[in-house]
N, C-alpha and C positions, 0 to 999 in steps of 0.2 A: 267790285271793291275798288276804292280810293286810292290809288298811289299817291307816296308825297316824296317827291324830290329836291331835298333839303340839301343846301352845300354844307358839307362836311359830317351828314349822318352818313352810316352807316348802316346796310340794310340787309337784315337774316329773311332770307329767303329761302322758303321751304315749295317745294314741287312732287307731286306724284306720276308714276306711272299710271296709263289708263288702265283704269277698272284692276288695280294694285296688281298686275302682273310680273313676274318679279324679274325682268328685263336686264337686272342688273348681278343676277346671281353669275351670269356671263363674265366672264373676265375682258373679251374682248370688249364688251360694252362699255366698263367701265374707262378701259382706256382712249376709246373712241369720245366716251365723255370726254374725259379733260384735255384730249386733244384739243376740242373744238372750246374748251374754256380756255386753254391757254392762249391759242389764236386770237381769241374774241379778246383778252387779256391787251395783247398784243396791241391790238389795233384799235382799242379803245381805251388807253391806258388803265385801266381795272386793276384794284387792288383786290386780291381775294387773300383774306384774313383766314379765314376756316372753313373746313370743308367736309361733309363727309357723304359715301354713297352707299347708301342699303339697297337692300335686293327692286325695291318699290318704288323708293321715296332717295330726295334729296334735299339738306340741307347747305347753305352758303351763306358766308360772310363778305359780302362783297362793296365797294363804293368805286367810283369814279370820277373823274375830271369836268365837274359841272364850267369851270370856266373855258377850256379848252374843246368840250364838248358842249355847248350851254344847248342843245337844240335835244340833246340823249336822254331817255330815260330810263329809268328799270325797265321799264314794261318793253321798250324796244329792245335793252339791252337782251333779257328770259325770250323773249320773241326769235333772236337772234340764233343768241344758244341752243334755245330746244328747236328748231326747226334743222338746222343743218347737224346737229345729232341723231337726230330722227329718221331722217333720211341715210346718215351713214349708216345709223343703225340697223336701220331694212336691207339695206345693203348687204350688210354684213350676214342676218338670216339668210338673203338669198343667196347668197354667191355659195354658203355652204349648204344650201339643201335645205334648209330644215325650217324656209319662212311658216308651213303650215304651224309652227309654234304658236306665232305669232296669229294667223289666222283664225284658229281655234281657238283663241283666247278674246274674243268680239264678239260680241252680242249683233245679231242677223248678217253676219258675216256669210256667203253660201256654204252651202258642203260640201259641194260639188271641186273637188280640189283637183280637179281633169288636167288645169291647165298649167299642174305640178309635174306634170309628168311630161317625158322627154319632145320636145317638138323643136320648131326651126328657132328659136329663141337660143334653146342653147349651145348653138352655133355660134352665135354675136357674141354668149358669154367666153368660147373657145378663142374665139377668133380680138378678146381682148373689149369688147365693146358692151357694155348692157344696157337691156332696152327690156326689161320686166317692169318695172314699174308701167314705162310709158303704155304696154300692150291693153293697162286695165283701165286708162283713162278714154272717159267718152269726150272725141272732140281733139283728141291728141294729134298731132299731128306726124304722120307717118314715116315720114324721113327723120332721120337725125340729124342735129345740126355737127359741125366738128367741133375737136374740143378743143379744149380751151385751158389746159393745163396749169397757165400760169394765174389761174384766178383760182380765190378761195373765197366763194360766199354763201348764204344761205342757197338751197337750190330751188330754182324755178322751173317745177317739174314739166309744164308742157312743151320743153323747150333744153330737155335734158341729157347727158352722155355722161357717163365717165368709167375708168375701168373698173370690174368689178376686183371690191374688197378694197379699193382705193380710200383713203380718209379724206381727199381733198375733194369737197361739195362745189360745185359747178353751176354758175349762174349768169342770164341775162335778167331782165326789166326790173322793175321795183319792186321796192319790199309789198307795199299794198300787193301786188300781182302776188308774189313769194306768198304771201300769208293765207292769200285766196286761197288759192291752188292746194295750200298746205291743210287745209280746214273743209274742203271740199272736195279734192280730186285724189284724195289718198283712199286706198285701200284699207290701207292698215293705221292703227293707230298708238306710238310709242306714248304721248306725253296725255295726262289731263289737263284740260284745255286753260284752266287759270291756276296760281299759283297764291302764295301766303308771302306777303312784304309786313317786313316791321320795320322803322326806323329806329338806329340805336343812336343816342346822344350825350350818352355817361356812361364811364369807363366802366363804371357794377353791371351795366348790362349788358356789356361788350363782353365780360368775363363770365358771366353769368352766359350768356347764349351760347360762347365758345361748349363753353364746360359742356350743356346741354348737349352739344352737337359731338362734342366725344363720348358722350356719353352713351350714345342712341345704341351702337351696337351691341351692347352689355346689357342694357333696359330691354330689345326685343331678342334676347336669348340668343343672338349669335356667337359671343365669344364669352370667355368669364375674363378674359384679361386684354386690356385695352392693346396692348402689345401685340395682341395675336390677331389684330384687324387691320387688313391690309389699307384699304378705301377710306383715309381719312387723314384729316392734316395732325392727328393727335404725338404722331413721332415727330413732325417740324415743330416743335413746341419742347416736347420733352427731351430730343435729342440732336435737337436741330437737325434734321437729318429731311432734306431734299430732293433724294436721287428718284422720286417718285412724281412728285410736283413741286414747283418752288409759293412758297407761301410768303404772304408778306405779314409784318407784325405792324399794330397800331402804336401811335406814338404816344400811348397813354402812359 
């Protein structure tokens, strides 16, 4: 699909889990999500307008600093996001026991879940260091590098450490290298692999998509009242209320 990176649209971006497993029913999940959006926020100056996260699937409202970044684009930007989410998020199965969630839920995944069970690995995770992922990659390389605490970027797995349950993703080389590794050397699989961009460029359909996107969790039978859904910017809106994410509003 065509991205278009227009200065001053705005752009609803809709994402799935793979093979709709509902990854996000997790509380921890979700906040490991906007961890890594508020970061990316951060550092890419990212306006994110609206936002909400179901069990599956994710909606955003999001644009950025085409002059200040004029080389950025959506597609780097979702690149960005979902890969060092992805990887906390494995993280986070593993550190508590329960990655075979994950496993089970992939198609020719083995069955063989042997190397679940207790060995010298989880030792490193005792001892403050994990190195689960790296044991499943062919080609990995065997030592660990040290870490590297003060960096926070997408992670480049062959070449990886950090403590387990940590949110801060750990990286050396390039995003090209990041992406490989990420689309090839994983095990497991949190995001599908492309995403849905629209450009918004009138205020009707800025409102109109918001609405949409608060909408979603009442449309697929999770709550009857939008009030009673945690995972969305729908209370920064109605009650300016931030203490969850900070939202930003369009100057329409």
């Amino acid at each position: 699909m065509q991205r278009v990176n227009q200065p001053g649209d705005i752009h609803f971006v809709t994402f799935t889990t793979y093979k709709k497993y509902p990854i996000f029913k997790h509380e921890q999940c979700c906040r490991l999500f906007l961890d890594n959006l508020n970061f990316y926020r951060d550092k890419y100056n990212l306006r994110i307008y609206g936002y909400v996260i179901m069990p599956d699937h994710l909606h955003l409202l999001l644009d950025f600093d085409m002059e200040k970044f004029p080389e950025l684009t959506i597609s780097k930007v979702m690149q960005q996001i979902k890969g060092a989410s992805a990887r906390q998020i494995i993280d986070h199965f593993k550190y508590k026991g329960v990655e075979q969630r994950l496993y089970a839920s992939q198609r020719g995944w083995r069955k063989n879940l042997s190397y679940l069970q207790p060995d010298p690995r989880k030792f490193l995770y005792d001892q403050g260091v994990e190195q689960g992922l790296s044991a499943t990659q062919k080609g990995w390389k065997k030592k660990l590098p040290s870490l590297d605490p003060g960096t926070r970027e997408p992670l480049l797995l062959k070449e990886r450490t950090s403590l387990p349950g940590t949110r801060e993703p750990l990286l050396s080389g390039s995003e090209k290298e990041t992406n490989y590794n990420h689309k090839r050397g994983l095990k497991y699989k949190i995001w599908h692999r492309s995403f849905y961009d629209f450009n918004i460029y009138t205020p009707h359909k800025f409102w109109q998509k918001l609405e949409y996107i608060h909408n979603n969790p009442i449309k697929h039978g999770l709550v009857s009242s939008l009030a009673d859904f945690k995972y969305s910017s729908w209370k920064n809106y109605e009650f300016e209320d931030h203490s969850l994410f900070q939202t930003d509003y369009p100057i329409y």
